[in-house]
C-alpha positions in Angstrom: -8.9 -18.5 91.3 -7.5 -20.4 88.7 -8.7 -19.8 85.2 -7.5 -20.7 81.9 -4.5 -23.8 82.5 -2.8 -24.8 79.2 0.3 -27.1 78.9 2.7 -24.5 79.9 0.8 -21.1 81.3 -1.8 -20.3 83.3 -4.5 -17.8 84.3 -4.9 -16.7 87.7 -7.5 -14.0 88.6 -7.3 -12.4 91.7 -9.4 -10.0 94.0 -7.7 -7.7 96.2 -9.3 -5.1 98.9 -7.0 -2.5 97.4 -5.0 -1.6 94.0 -1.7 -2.9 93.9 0.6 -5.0 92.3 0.2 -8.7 92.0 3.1 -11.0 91.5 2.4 -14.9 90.9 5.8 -17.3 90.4 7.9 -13.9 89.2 4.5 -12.8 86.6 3.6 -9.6 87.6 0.1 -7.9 86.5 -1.8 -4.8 88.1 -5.0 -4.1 89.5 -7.9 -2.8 87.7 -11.1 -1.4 89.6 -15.0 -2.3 88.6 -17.4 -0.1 91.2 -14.3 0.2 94.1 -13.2 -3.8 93.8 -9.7 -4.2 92.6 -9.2 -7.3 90.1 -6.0 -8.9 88.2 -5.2 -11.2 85.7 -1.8 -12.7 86.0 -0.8 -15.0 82.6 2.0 -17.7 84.3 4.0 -18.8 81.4 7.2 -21.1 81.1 5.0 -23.8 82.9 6.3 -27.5 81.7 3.6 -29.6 80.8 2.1 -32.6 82.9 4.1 -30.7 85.9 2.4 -29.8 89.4 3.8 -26.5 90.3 3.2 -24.9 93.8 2.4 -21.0 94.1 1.7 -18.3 96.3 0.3 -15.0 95.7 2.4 -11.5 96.6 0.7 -8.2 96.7 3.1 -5.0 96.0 6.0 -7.5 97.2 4.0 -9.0 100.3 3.2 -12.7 100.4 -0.6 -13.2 101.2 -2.4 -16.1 99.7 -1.8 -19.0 100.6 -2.6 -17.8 104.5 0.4 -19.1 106.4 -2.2 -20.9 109.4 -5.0 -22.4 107.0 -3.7 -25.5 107.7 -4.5 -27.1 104.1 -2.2 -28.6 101.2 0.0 -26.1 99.4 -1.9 -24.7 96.2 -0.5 -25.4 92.4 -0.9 -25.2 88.9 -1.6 -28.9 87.2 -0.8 -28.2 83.7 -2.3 -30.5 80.5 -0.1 -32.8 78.8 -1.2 -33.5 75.5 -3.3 -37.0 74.6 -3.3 -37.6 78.7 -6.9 -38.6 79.8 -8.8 -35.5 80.6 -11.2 -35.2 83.9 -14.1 -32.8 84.5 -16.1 -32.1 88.0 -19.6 -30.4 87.2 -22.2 -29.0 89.2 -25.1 -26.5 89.8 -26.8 -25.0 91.8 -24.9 -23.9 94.6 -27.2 -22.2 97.1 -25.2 -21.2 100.0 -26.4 -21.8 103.2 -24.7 -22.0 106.5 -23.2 -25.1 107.3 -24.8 -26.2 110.6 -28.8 -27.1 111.5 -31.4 -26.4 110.0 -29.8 -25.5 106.7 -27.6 -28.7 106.4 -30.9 -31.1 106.9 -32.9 -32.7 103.5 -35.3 -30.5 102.6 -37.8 -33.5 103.1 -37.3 -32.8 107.0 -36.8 -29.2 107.2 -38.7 -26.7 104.6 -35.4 -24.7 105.2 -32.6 -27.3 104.9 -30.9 -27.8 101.0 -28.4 -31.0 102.4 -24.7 -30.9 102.7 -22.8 -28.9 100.2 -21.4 -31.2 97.8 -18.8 -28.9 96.5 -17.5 -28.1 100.0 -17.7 -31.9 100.3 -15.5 -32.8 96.9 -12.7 -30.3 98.0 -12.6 -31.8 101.5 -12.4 -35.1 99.8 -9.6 -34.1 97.4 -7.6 -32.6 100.7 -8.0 -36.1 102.5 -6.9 -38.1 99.5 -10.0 -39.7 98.7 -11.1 -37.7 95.5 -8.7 -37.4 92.8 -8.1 -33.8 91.6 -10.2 -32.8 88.4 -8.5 -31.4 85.3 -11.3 -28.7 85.3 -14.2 -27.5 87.6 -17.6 -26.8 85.1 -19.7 -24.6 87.0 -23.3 -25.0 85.2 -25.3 -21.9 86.8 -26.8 -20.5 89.7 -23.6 -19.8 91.2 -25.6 -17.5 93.8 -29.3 -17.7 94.2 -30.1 -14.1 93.9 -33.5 -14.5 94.8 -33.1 -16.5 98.0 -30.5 -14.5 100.1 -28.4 -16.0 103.0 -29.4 -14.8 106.3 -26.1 -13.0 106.7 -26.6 -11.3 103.4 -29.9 -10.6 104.4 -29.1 -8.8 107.7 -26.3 -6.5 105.3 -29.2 -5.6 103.1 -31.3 -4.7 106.1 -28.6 -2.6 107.6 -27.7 -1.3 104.7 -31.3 -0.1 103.7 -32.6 1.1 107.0 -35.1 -1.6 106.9 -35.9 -5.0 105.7 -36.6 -5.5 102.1 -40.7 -5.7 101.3 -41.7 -8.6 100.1 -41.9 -7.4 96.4 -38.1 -6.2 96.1 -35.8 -8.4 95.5 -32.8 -8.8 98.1 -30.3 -7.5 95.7 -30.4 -4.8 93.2 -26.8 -3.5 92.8 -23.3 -4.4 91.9 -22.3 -4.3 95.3 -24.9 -6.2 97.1 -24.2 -8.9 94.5 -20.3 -9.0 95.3 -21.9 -9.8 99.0 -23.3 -12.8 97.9 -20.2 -14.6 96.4 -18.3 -13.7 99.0 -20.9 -15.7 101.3 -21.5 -18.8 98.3 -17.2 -18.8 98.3 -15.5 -17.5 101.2 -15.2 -20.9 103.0 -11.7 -21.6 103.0 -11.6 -25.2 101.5 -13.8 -23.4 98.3 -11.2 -20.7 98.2 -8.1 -23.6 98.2 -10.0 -25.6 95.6 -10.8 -22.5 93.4 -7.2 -21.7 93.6 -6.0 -25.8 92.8 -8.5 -26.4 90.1 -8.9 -24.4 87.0 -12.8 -23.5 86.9 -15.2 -22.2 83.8 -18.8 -21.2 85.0 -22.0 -20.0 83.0 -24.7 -18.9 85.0 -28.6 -19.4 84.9 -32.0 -18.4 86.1 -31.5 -17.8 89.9 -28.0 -15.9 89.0 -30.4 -13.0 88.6 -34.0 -14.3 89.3 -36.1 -17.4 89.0 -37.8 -17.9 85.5 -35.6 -15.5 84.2 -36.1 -14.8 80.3 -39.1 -17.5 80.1 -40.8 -15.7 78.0 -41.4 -12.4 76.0 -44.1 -11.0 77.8 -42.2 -12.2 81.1 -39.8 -9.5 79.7 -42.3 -6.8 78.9 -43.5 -7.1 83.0 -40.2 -7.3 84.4 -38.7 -4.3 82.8 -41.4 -2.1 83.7 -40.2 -2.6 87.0 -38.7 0.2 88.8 -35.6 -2.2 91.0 -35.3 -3.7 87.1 -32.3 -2.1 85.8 -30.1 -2.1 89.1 -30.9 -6.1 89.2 -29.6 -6.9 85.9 -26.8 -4.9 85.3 -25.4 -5.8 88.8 -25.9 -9.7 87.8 -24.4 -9.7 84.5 -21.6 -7.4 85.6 -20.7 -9.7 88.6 -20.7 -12.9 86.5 -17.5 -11.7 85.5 -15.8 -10.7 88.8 -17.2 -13.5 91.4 -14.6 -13.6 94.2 -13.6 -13.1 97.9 -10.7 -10.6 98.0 -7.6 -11.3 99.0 -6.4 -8.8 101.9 -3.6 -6.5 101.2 -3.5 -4.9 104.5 -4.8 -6.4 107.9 
């Protein structure tokens, strides 16, 4: 995922399934671990401004993003060039559902269809030609809807817990689970291309961690009496900050 792009560096943050050493155009950073996931930062300097600069990504020396087979335009850093006319993509709410019937139908014919994903639909677009590349991607919350799970996430939980989750428990309540969700909401590989082509900035909202969240102070007062509490929030802030599909180091 591209970060931070300036007129002559970049940020590029990277998930792995395993520590290692993570080398982007000859800038090399390690992994760091948050509850077993393996993260890096890698700062691209030397970058010339208004340029369009391809890039891969090699783990401990091995080339492994861009896949070799997925068949879609190479990836690159557009840098900034000073006084040039500055374009910005922005969305919300990006409930991820799977991308076939019922889910992709308006929700005024099917209770459980949200319509097409426009996201998806912008970085097909961009691949084709017929959307012009954005100078950033403004992500303005609910990356993840927390509180309506994907089926497949769903079935993890169930597996994971012995049993399905009662009606009053939330689906997720940990770290983990959390990472489970944005690996659903952004492992389709046109998202992952586009996260890697376009520099993105996200805050989250509400559904992040749980509808109505913080409305008000007694809201507060119920919700931390609750025992699943603690687990939910800490695993929903602490994921804002790592939200992405690893990259594999070994097959």
């Amino acid at each position: 995922m591209l970060r931070r792009v300036g007129t002559d560096s970049a940020v590029i943050w990277v998930e792995t399934d395993a520590a290692c050493d993570v080398e982007v155009l000859g800038h090399h950073e390690p992994t760091f671990s948050v509850e077993g996931h393996h993260y890096a930062l890698v700062h691209v300097s030397g970058l010339t401004p208004g340029s369009e600069t391809p890039y891969g990504v090699s783990l401990d020396g091995r080339r492994c993003w861009p896949p070799e087979d997925h068949g879609m335009p190479p990836c690159a850093i557009r840098t900034w060039e000073r006084d040039a006319p500055f374009r910005v993509l922005f969305g919300s709410c990006h409930q991820a559902a799977p991308h076939r019937e019922p889910w992709d139908r308006p929700r005024r014919r099917d209770r459980r269809g949200i319509g097409p994903d426009a996201l998806r639909a912008y970085a097909i677009g961009m691949q084709d030609g017929t959307c012009a590349p954005p100078d950033l991607l403004l992500l303005l919350g609910d990356q993840v809807y927390a509180d309506e799970t994907h089926p497949e996430v769903a079935e993890a939980l169930e597996e994971r817990r012995g049993h399905p989750p009662p009606p009053d428990w939330p689906q997720v309540t940990s770290f983990e689970e959390y990472t489970w969700l944005y690996q659903i909401s952004w492992a389709a590989p046109v998202l992952r291309w586009l996260f890697s082509c376009v520099p993105v900035a996200m805050i989250f909202d509400d559904h992040d961690i749980i509808d109505d969240w913080n409305t008000s102070a007694s809201w507060r007062d119920d919700i931390e009496r609750v025992a699943w509490w603690p687990g939910r929030i800490r695993g929903g802030l602490a994921q804002k900050k790592f939200p992405l599909e690893p990259v594999r180091l070994h097959k």
